[in-house]
C-alpha positions as CSV (number, residue, x, y, z in Angstrom):
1,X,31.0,-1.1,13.9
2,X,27.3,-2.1,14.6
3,X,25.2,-0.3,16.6
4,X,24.9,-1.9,19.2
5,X,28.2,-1.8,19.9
6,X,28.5,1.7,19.8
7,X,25.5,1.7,22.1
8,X,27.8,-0.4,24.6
9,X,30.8,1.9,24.5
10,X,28.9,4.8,25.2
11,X,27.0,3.3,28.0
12,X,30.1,2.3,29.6
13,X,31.8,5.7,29.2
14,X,28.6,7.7,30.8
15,X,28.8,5.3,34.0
16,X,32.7,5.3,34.3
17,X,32.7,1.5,35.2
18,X,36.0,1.4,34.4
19,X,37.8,4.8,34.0
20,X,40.8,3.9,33.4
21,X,40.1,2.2,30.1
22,X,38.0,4.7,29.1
23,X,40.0,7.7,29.7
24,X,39.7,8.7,25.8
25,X,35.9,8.6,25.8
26,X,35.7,11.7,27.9
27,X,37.6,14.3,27.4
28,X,37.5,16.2,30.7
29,X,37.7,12.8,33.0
30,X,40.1,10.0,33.5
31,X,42.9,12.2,31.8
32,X,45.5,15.2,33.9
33,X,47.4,16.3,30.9
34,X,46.4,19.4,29.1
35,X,46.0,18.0,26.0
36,X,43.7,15.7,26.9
37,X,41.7,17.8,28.7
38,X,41.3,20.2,25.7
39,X,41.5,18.1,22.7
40,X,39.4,15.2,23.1
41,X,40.0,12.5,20.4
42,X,38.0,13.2,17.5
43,X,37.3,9.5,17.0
44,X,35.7,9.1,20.4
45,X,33.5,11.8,19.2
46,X,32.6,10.3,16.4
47,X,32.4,7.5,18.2
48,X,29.0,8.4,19.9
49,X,27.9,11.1,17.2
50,X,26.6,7.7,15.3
51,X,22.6,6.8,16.7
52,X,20.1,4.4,15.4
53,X,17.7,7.8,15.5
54,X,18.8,11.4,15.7
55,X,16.5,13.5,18.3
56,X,16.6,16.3,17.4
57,X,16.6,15.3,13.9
58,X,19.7,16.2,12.1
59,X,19.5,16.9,8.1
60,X,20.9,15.0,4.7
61,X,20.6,17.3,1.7
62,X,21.0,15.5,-1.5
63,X,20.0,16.4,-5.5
64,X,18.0,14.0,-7.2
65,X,17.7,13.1,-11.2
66,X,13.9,11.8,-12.0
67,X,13.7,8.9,-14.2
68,X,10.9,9.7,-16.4
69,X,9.3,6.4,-16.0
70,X,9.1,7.3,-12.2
71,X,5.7,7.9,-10.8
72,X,4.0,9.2,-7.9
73,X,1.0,9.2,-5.8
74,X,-0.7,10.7,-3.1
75,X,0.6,14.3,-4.3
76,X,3.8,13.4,-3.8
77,X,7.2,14.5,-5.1
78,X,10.6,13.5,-4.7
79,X,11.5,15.9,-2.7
80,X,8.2,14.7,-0.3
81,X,7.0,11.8,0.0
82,X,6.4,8.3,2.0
83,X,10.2,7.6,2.1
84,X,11.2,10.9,3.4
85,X,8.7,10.7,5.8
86,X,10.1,7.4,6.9
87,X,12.8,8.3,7.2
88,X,12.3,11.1,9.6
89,X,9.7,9.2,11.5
90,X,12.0,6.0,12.0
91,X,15.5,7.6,12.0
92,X,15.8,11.2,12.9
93,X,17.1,12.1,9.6
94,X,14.8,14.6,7.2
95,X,16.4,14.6,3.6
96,X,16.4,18.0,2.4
97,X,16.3,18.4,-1.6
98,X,18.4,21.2,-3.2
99,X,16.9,20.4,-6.6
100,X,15.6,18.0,-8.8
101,X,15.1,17.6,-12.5
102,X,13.5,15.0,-15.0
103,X,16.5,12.9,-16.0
104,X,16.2,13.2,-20.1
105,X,18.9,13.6,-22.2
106,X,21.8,13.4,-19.6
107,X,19.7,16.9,-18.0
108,X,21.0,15.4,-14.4
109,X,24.6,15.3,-14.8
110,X,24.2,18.5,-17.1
111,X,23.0,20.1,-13.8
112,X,25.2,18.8,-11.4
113,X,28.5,19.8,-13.4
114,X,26.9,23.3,-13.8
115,X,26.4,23.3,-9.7
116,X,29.9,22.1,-9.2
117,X,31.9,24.4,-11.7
118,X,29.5,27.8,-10.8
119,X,30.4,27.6,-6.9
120,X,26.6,26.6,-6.3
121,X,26.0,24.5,-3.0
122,X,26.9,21.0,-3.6
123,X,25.2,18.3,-1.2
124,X,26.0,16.2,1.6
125,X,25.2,12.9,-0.3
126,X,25.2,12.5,-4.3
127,X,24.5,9.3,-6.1
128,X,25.3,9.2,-9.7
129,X,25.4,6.5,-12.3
130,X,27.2,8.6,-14.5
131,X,31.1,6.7,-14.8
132,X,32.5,10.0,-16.1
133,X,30.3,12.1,-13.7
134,X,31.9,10.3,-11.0
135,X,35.3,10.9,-12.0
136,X,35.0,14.2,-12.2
137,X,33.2,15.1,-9.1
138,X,35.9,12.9,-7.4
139,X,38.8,15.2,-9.2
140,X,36.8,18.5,-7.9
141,X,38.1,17.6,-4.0
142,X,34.7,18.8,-2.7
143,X,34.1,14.9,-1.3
144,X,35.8,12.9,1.0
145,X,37.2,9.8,2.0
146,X,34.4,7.6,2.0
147,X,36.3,4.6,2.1
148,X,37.2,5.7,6.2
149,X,34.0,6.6,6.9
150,X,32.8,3.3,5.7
151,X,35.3,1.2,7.8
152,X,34.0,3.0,10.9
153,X,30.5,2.8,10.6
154,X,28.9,0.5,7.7
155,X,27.6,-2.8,9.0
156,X,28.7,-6.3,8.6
157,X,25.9,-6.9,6.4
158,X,26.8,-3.9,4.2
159,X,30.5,-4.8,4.5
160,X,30.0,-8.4,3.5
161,X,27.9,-7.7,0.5
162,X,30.9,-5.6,-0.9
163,X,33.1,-8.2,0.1
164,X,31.5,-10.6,-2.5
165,X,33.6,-8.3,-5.2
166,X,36.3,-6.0,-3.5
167,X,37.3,-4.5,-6.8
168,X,34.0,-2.8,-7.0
169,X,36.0,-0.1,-5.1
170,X,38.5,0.1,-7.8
171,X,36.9,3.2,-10.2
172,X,37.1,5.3,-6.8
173,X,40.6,5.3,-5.7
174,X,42.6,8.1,-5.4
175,X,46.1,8.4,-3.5
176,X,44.7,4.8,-2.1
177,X,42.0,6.7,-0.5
178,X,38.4,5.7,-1.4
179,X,36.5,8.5,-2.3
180,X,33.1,6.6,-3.3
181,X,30.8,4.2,-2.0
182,X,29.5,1.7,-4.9
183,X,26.0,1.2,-5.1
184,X,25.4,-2.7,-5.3
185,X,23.3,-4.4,-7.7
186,X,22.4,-7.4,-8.1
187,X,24.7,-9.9,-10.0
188,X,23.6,-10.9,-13.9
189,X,20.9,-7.6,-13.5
190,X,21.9,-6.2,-17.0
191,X,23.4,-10.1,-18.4
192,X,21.2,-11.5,-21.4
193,X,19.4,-13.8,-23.5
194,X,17.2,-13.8,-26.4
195,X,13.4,-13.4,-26.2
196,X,12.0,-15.3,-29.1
197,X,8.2,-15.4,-29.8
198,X,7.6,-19.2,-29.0
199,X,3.8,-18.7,-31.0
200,X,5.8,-18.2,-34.1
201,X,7.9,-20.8,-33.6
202,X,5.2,-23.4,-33.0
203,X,3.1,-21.6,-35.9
204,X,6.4,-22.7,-37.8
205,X,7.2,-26.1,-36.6
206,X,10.5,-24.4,-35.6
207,X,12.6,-25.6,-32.7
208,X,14.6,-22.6,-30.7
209,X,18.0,-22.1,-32.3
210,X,21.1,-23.2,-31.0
211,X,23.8,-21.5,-33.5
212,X,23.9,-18.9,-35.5
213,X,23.2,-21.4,-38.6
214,X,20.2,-22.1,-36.9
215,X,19.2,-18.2,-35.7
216,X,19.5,-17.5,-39.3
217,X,17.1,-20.0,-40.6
218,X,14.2,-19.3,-38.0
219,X,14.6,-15.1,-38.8
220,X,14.4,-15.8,-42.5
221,X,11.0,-17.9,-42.0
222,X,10.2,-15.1,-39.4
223,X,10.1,-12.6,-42.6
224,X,9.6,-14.2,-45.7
225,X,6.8,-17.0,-44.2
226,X,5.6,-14.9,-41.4
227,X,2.6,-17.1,-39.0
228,X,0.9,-13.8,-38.4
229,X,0.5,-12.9,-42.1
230,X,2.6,-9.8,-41.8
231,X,4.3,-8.5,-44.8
232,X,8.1,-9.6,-44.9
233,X,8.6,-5.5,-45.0
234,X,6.7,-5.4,-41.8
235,X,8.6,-7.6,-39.7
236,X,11.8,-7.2,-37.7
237,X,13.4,-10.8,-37.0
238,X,15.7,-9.7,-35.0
239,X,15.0,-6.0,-33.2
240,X,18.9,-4.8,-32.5
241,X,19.9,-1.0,-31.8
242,X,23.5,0.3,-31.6
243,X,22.7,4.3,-31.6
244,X,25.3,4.9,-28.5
245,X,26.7,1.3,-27.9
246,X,27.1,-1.8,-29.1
247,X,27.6,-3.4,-25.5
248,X,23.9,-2.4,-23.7
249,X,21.6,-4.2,-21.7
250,X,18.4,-4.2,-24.5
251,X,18.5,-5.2,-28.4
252,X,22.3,-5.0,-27.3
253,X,24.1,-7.0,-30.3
254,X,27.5,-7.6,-28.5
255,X,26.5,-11.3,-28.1
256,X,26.8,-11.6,-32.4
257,X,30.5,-10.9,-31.6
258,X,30.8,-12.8,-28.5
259,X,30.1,-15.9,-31.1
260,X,33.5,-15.3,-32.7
261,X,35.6,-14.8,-29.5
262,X,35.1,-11.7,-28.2
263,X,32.6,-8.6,-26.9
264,X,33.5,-5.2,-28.2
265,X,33.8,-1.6,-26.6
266,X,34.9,-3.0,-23.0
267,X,38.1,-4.7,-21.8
268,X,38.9,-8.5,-21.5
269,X,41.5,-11.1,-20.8
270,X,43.7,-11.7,-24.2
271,X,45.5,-15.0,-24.7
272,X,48.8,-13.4,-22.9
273,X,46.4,-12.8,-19.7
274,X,46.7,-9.1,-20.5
275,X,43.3,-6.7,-20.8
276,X,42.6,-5.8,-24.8
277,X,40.1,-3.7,-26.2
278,X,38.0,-5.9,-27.5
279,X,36.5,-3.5,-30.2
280,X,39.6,-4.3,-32.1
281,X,40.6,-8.5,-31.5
282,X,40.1,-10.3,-35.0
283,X,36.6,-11.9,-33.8
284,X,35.0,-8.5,-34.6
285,X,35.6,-9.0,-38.5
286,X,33.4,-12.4,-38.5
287,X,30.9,-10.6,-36.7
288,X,30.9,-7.3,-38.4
289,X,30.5,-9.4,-41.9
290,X,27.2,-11.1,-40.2
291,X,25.3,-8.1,-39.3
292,X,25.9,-6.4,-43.1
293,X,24.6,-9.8,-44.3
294,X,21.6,-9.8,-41.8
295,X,21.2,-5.8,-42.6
296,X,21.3,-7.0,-46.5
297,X,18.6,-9.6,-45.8
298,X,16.6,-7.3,-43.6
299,X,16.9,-9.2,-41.0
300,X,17.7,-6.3,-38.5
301,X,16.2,-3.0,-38.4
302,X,17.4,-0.7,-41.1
303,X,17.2,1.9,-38.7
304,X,19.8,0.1,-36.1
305,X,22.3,2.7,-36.0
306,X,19.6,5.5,-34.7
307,X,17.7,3.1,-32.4
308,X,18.9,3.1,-28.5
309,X,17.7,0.8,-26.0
310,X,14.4,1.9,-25.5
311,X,13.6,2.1,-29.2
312,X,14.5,-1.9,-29.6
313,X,12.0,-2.9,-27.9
314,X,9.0,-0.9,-29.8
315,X,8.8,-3.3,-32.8
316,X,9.1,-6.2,-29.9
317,X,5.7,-4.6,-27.7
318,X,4.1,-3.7,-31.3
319,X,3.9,-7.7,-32.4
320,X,6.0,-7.0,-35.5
321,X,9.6,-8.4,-33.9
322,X,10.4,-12.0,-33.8
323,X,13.5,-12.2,-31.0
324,X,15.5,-9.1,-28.8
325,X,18.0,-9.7,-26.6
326,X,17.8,-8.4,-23.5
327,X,18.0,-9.5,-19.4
328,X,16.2,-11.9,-17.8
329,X,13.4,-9.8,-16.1
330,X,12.1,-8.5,-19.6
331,X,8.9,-10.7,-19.4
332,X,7.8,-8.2,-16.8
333,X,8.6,-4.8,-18.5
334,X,8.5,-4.2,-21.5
335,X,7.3,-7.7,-23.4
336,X,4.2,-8.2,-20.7
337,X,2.6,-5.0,-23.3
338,X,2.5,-6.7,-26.3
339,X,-0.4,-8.9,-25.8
340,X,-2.0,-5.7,-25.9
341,X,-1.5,-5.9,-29.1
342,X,-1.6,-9.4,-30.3
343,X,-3.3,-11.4,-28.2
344,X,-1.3,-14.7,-29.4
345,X,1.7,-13.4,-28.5
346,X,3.7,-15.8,-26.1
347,X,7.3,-14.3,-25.5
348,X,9.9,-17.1,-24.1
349,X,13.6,-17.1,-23.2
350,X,16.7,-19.0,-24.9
351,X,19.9,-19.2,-24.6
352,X,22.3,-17.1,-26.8
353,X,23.3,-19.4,-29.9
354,X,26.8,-20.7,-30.7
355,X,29.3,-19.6,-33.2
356,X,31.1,-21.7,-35.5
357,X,33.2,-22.8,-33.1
358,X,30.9,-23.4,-30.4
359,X,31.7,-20.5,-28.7
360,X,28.9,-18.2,-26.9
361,X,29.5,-15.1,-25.3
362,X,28.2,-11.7,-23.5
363,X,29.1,-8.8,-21.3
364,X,29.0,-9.6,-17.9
365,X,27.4,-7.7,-15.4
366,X,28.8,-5.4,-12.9
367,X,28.4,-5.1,-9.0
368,X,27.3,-1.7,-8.6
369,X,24.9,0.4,-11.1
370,X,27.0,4.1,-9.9
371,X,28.4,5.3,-7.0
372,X,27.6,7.1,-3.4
373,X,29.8,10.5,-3.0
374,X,29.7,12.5,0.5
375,X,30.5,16.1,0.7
376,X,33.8,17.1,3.1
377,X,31.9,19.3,4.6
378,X,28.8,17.8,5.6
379,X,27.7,18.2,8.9
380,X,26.6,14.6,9.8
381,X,28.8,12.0,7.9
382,X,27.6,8.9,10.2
383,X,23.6,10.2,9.3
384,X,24.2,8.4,6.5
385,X,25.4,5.2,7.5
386,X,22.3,5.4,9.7
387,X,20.3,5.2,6.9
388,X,22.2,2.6,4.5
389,X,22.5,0.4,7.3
390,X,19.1,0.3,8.2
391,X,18.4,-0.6,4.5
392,X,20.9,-3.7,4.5
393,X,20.0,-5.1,7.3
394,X,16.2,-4.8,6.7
395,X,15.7,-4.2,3.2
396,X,18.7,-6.4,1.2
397,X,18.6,-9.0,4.0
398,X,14.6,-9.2,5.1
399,X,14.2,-12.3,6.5
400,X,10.3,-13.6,7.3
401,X,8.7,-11.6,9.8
402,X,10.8,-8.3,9.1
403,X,9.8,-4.9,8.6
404,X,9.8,-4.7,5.2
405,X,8.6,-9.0,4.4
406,X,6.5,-7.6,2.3
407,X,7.6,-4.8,0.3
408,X,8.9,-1.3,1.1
409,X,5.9,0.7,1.5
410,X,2.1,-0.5,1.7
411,X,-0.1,0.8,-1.2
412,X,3.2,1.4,-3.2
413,X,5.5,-1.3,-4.0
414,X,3.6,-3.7,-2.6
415,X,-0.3,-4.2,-1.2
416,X,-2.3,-7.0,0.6
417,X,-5.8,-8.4,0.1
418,X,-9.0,-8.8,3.0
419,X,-7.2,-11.9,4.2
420,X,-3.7,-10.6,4.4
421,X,-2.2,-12.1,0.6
422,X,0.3,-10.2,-1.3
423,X,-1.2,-8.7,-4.4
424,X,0.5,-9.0,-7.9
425,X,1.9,-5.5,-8.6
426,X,-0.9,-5.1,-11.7
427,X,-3.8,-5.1,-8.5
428,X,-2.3,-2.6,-6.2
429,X,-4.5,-0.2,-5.5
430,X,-4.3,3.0,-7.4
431,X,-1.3,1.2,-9.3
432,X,2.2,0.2,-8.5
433,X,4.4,2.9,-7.8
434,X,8.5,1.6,-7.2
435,X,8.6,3.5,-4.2
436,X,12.5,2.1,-3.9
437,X,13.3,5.2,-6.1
438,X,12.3,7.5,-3.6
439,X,15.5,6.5,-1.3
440,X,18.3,8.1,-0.6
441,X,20.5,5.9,-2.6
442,X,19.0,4.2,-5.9
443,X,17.4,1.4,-5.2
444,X,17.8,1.3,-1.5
445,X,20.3,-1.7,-0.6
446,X,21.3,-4.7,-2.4
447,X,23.5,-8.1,-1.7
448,X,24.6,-8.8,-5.4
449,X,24.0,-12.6,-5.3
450,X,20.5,-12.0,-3.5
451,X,18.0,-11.9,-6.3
452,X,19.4,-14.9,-8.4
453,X,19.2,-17.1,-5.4
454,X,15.7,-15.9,-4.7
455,X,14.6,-16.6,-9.0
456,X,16.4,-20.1,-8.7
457,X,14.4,-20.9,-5.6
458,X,11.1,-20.1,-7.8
459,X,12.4,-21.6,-10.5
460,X,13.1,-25.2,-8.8
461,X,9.3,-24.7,-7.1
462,X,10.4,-23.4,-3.8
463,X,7.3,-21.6,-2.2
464,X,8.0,-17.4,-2.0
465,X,8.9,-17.1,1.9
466,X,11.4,-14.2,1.7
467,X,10.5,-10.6,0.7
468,X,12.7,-10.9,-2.2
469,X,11.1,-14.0,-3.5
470,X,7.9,-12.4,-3.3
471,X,9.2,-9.6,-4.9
472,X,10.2,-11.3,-8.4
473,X,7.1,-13.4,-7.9
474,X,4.7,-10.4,-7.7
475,X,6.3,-7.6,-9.2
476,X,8.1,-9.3,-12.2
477,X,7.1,-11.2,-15.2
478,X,5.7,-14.7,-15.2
479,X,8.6,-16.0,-16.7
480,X,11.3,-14.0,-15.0
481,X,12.4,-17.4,-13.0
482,X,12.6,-19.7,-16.4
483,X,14.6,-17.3,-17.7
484,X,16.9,-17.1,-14.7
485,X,17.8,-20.6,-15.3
486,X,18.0,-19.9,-18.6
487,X,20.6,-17.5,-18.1
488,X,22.6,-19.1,-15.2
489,X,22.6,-22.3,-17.4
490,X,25.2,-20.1,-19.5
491,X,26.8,-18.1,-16.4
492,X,30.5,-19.2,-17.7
493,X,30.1,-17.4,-21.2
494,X,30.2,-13.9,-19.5
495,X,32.5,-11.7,-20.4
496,X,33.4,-9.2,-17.3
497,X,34.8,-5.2,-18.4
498,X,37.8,-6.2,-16.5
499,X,38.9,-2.2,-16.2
500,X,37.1,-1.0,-13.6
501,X,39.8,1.5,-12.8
502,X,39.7,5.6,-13.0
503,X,40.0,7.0,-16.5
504,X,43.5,7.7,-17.9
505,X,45.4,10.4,-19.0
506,X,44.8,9.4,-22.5
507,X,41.3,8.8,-22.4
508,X,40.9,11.8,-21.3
509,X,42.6,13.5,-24.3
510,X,41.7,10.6,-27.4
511,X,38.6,8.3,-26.2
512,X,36.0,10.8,-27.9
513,X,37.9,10.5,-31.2
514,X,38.7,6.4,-30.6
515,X,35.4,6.0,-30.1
516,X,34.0,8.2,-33.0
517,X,36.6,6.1,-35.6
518,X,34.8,3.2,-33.9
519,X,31.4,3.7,-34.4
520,X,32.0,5.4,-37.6
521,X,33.7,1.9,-39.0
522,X,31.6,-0.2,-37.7
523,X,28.3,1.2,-39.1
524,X,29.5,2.0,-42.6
525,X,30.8,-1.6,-42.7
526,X,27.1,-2.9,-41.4
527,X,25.3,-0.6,-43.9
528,X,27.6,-2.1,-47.0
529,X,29.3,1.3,-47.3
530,X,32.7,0.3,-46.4
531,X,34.1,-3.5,-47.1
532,X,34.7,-6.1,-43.9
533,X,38.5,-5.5,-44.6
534,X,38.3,-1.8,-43.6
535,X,38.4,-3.4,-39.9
536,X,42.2,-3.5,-40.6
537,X,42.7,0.0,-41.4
538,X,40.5,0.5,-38.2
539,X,42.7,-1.3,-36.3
540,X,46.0,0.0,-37.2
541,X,44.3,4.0,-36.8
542,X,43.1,3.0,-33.4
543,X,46.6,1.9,-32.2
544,X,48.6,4.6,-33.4
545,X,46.3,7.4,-32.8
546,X,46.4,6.5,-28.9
547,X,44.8,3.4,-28.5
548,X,48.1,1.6,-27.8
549,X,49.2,4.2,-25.1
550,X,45.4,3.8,-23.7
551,X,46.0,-0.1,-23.5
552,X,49.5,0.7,-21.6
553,X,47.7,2.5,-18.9
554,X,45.2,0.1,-18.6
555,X,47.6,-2.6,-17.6
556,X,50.0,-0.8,-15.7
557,X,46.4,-0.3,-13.2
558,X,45.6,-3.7,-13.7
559,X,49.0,-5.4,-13.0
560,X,48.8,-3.7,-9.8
561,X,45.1,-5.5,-8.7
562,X,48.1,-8.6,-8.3
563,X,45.3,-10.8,-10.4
């Protein structure tokens, strides 16, 4: 219900205009039986317990897990700083931290289990990114329904952005209650492409590749003919990781497999409309065989299977890697660097190259990026909603002229010059600081289709009038539009994890093991230590070690979606 509504009932229940109708908004008037008298209904309670501002100010405590890219100004903290203030000053509500802790090496979910499992205090609102974190906070009963609280007081701009994908709810249901509120992201945030160095290629006389016929020519003259003069021992044609994952967001090489029909370590559509692991359909084998021929040729990093995300893109900043995959806004962070370092550098996007078949493919990008968790026994549940819906209707949907056209917080995200201009983030002030981090929920608020409306309306040479377009105009790469339209130009090649659902009795018992006969596999056959056809035995271990129980559950939940 929208605030202003609420405003209207209350009103109409303090002056009694028509008492007969609003016998249930007071519990001592309108009413002659006992029980009305001394049970008032707890929903007209509620009812008016929801404000726009709280005066006295009521209290949200939450825990927070630093990323250590974060930074802060001012002497502030998380625990104290712009935001919080706003949000006192503006709403009534003071976020109280009951700890914090520099988010390395899983050290926030570490320290939320130990809070949960040693009887520690647990706080009103949690958001974690964690999918197994989730789960299991979920499973210890100490949060609620969220999914009643969010019918009673979210917004219609926060209901309608979830309503672009109602199964985000689906990794949250328990009993058919919902027990979390997904965080939204923006659609395509984590989809990708391939950043190719466009210098070397015109060095080369090379046109971008198309197929993987083609990618293989251009990473060979990338080595062996390098236009920088490097060493064919110094260069990295293609900078890949796969240390956790091979289905990530940076130097992710799931797109080599989505060539051949399919996208490994998630769950897509088979041919007989049922979800399959796709770590095990027959389109891994092609794709397995090209990587130990690219690791042969040294076209990858010989390090792959120890390099995560992060470490991908070092050769790629240091001038020494010819393409990475990665999203669309990677112009911005981390390729803007390596001019730093070679001055020629010119980093530009391409579409992912076609199999043999002419098929493309990637993962898909979710709606959300973790989920929103309130305590059952927190004080203030409609506090909350206070907050987020403040956020969605004047953060995700600024419209010119709003309180935050600009940015979230002056001097911060965002800062202007003498005659009122936005600055590019590089000239704020004592440096850009993503102040967005500081809120209560990561991020703040977003409509998934939002941002890629906003990149194609740059991209086709609309002028930046909302605060979104002047956000990826400012604050991200040059090139973060091109590449947009880039990416959308192959939107139908996406490859959605189409379980979304809670995990499963046998997950719970075999996915470590699966997964460890997985990665095991697939690096010794990368690394020429096991043939291709040691996918089969693979295979067949997978299945009858619990693999083709696991793929049971997972249909049983999704023939129940009715999709």
């Amino acid at each position: 219900m929208k605030a202003y509504t609420k405003k209207a009932l209350t009103l109409a229940c303090s002056l009694v205009l028509v008492s007969a109708l609003f016998t249930g908004c007071s519990g001592s008037k309108g009413g002659t039986s006992a029980d009305s008298a001394q049970n008032p209904p707890a929903a007209a309670e509620n009812e008016n317990a929801y404000k726009d501002k709280y005066d006295p100010p009521v209290t949200i405590s939450t825990v927070w897990g630093v990323d250590p890219e974060l930074k802060f100004k001012n002497g502030e903290s998380i625990e104290n700083n712009v935001a919080t203030k706003w949000a006192k000053d503006t709403l009534g509500i003071e976020i109280k931290s009951l700890w914090s802790v520099t988010d390395t090496n899983g050290a926030f979910a570490t320290k939320l289990r130990l809070a949960m499992s040693s009887g520690q205090e647990m706080p009103d609102v949690v958001t974690v990114g964690d999918a197994q974190l989730a789960q299991d906070l979920i499973d210890s009963g100490m949060f609620q329904d969220a999914g009643a609280l969010f019918d009673k007081y979210a917004n219609d701009t926060w209901k309608q952005a979830i309503d672009q994908d109602k199964n985000v709810w689906n990794p949250y249901i328990r009993d058919g209650k919902r027990m979390g509120i997904p965080v939204l992201d923006y659609a395509y945030n984590h989809d990708y492409l391939l950043w190719i160095r466009q210098d070397w290629l015109d060095k080369l006389g090379l046109a971008a590749p198309k197929t993987i016929d083609e990618l293989e020519k251009v990473m060979d003259a990338f080595k062996n003919n390098n236009p920088d003069g490097l060493k064919p021992d110094e260069v990295i044609p293609l900078s890949i990781g796969f240390k956790t994952t091979m289905n990530t967001w940076m130097g992710d090489p799931s797109w080599i497999f989505g060539a051949y029909g399919t996208i490994p370590q998630q769950w897509n559509k088979g041919a007989d409309g049922k979800l399959e692991y796709g770590s095990i359909n027959p389109g891994m084998k092609p794709g397995l065989q090209k990587l130990n021929e690219w690791f042969t040729k040294g076209y990858i990093p010989k390090e792959a299977a120890l390099w995560d995300e992060n470490k991908t893109s070092e050769p790629a900043v240091a001038g020494k890697a010819g393409i990475i995959p990665g999203p669309y806004w990677m112009s911005g962070w981390p390729l803007s660097d390596t001019v730093k370092n070679v001055k020629t550098a010119v980093w530009k996007p391409i579409a992912l190259p076609a199999g043999p078949d002419g098929k493309a493919g990637r993962h898909g990008t979710l709606f959300t990026n973790g989920v929103t968790l309130i305590n059952k026994d927190m004080k203030h549940p409609e506090a909350f909603f206070t907050y987020q819906n403040y956020m969605f209707d004047n953060l995700a949907n600024s419209q010119p002229g709003g309180v935050f056209d600009n940015g979230l917080f002056k001097g911060y995200d965002y800062d202007l010059d003498a005659s009122g201009k936005p600055l590019r983030y590089e000239d704020i002030p004592g440096g850009f600081v993503n102040s967005l981090r500081y809120l209560l929920v990561r991020d703040g608020a977003r409509i998934p289709d939002a941002q890629m409306k906003a990149l194609l309306n740059l991209a086709d040479g609309k002028e930046a009038t909302t605060r979104l377009e002047k956000e990826v105009k400012l604050n991200y790469g040059l090139d973060t539009p091109a590449a947009a339209k880039v990416l959308m130009s192959q939107k139908d090649i996406a490859y959605p994890n189409l379980y979304t659902g809670p995990t499963t009795a046998t997950m719970k018992s075999k996915l470590d093991y699966l997964n460890k006969i997985e990665n095991q596999t697939f690096n010794e056959i990368i690394y020429g230590k096991q043939g291709v056809d040691a996918f089969d035995k693979f295979v067949e271990t997978w299945k009858s070690s619990g693999g083709d129980q696991m793929t049971n559950e997972v249909n049983d939940w999704y023939s129940k979606l009715g999709q």
